[in-house]
C-alpha positions, 0 to 999 in steps of 0.5 A: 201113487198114494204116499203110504202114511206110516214109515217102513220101519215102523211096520217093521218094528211092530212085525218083529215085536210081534214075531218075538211074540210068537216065539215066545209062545204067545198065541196070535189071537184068542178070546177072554183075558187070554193075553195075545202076542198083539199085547205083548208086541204093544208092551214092547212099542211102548204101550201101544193100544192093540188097535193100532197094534192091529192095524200095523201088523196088518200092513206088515203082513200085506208087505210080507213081514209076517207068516201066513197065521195072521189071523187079519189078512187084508184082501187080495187086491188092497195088499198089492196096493198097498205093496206097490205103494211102498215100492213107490214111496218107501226107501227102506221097503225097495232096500229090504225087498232087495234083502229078500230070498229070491225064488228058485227060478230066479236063481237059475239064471244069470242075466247079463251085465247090461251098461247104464245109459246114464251119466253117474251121480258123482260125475254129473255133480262134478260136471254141474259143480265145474259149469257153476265155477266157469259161469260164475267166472264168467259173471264176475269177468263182465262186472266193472269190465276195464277197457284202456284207450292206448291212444293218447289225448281226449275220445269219445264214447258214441252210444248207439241208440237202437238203429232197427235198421231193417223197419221201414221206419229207420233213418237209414240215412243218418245212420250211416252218416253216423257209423262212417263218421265214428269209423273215420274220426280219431278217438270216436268209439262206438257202444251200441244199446241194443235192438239191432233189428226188428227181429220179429217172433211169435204173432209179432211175426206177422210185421214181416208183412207190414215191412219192406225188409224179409227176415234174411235181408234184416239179419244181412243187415244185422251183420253189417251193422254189427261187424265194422271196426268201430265197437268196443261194447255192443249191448242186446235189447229185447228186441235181440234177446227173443232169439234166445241162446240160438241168437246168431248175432253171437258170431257176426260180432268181429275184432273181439268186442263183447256182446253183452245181454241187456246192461254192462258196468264197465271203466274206461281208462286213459291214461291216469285218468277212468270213467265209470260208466253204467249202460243198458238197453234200459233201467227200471222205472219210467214217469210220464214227466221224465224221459230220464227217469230209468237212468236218474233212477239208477244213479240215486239208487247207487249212489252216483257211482259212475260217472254216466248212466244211459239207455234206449230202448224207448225212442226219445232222447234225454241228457242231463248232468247233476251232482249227488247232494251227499257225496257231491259226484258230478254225473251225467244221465241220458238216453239215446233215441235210436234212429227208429224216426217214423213208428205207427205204434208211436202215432196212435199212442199220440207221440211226435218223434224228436228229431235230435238224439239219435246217439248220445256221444260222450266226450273225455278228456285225460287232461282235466278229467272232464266228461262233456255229452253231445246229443248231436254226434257231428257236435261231439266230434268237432268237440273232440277235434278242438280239444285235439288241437289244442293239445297238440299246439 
């Protein structure tokens, strides 16, 4: 439907200047220098020329404002137009149709009260106004979220790298020496970086076929991985994330770890004693010469404000420790391989799969405030179980 050009309200001003006219006793056309109420509604719009005068209280009588003298009348067919136009387009016209007289017929029935199907405005602005407060919350509450060790003494944070536990190609093996080993070691705790399963979707679907595992089996297995009482984080990947909101790794969570989309900022305190961490299933950014290059990216961009940046995601392992030239803050990068060891897509692509770094483990220690990182997790853990002993004696 055509947007009318000209407002309502201007018809309706030049449909009542010329109706003042009339009324004043100016006839609506004539011919020599007989003056007509078109002249004089254009004196009273400010000396508007009688052209457009004219063209004006055509439209105005198309849309009903003048009486049936109008010596200008539009055609039938274009003054329907150009009524439905303004219905469509113009407040000011629906408000003044409503204002009209109605016809006798009209009066004679009274129609019934019917209910809206519709959710008032006002309270769908406070609906919308309280979903905006308690996402903003909720937004606010997984910034620099706070996670305290009541155990005493020096722990370690396992950052998980991607398991895609039902490919083919996982190191199932490792993986389950890995995750008994968290749950059986004191002070262990594991952070996972996301890409649970393959998770197959759209035409990627037809991998399915190219894998021993059925979707079922690998969400069986999802569950699994994702329900032992060894999390305090869990991270989802894009691999995770292609199930949108309906994902139902959401329930299989347990013992109330967040499951967080993509990155997490968080503390962790013992004692006196935190560390800030920043982790992600990746960060912005990538060199062929610097399998690190996303977190180390990350750290100058922030001015090395955590204390460890790490992420997956690409199936190589990293780790690093550096100090900040301008504010001197001693800081680790790192990332994670996962477990994904044999990956066809890798082979074509002319990459060789490293065979360390599946998890990249974090080792802290209240007592001085140090942060040593291991990219072998049976390493990390007789680390921690020297630095257990020693305080013990």
């Amino acid at each position: 439907m055509p947007t009318p050009p000209m407002p309502f309200a201007a018809i309706a001003e030049a449909a009542k200047a010329y109706n003042a006219a009339l009324a004043d006793g100016w006839p609506p056309a004539a011919s020599g220098p007989v003056r007509t109420a078109i002249a004089v509604a254009g004196d009273a719009l400010g000396g508007m020329k009688n052209k457009a005068v004219r063209e004006r209280l055509t439209v105005a009588h198309a849309l009903g404002l003048l009486g049936n003298d109008w010596p200008y009348p539009m055609p039938t067919d274009q003054r329907e137009a150009r009524r439905r136009s303004y219905a469509h387009c113009d407040a000011a016209y629906r408000a003044w149709r409503e204002g009209e007289p109605k016809p006798a017929k009209v009066a004679e029935v009274v129609r019934p009260a019917l209910v809206s199907s519709h959710e008032p405005v006002e309270d769908w602005l406070a609906r919308r106004e309280a979903q905006f407060a308690r996402k903003q919350a909720a937004a606010k509450s997984l910034d620099w979220m706070r996670f305290e060790i009541k155990r005493l003494g020096p722990f370690g944070l396992v950052f998980v790298g991607d398991p895609h536990i039902d490919d083919d190609g996982c190191d199932l093996a490792t993986l389950r020496r890995d995750l008994d080993l968290i749950e059986r070691t004191q002070g262990l705790y594991g952070i996972g970086l996301g890409d649970w399963i393959n998770n197959w979707i759209g035409r990627l679907a037809r991998l399915y076929g190219q894998q021993g595992s059925t979707e079922s089996e690998a969400w069986r297995a999802c569950e699994w991985l994702l329900s032992r009482p060894i999390w305090m984080l869990l991270l989802k990947g894009n691999h995770d994330l292609w199930s949108g909101g309906g994902s139902p790794m959401q329930w299989m969570v347990g013992h109330g770890t967040p499951l967080v989309d993509w990155s997490a900022r968080f503390v962790v305190a013992s004692g006196a004693r935190e560390w800030r961490i920043e982790a992600a299933h990746n960060f912005p950014g990538s060199s062929i010469y610097n399998k690190g290059h996303g977190p180390k990216r990350r750290a100058m961009l922030t001015g090395a404000h955590a204390d460890l940046y790490i992420a997956g995601d690409r199936h190589v392992w990293t780790l690093q420790q550096d100090e900040a030239e301008h504010n001197n803050a001693v800081y680790w990068t790192a990332r994670a391989r996962g477990y994904k060891m044999l990956d066809a897509y890798a082979d074509v692509l002319g990459h060789r799969p490293q065979q360390r770094g599946h998890s990249i483990t974090a080792i802290c220690d209240p007592a001085s405030g140090l942060m040593q990182c291991f990219s072998s997790l049976p390493e990390a853990a007789g680390y921690l179980a020297f630095l257990q002993q020693r305080k013990a004696a």
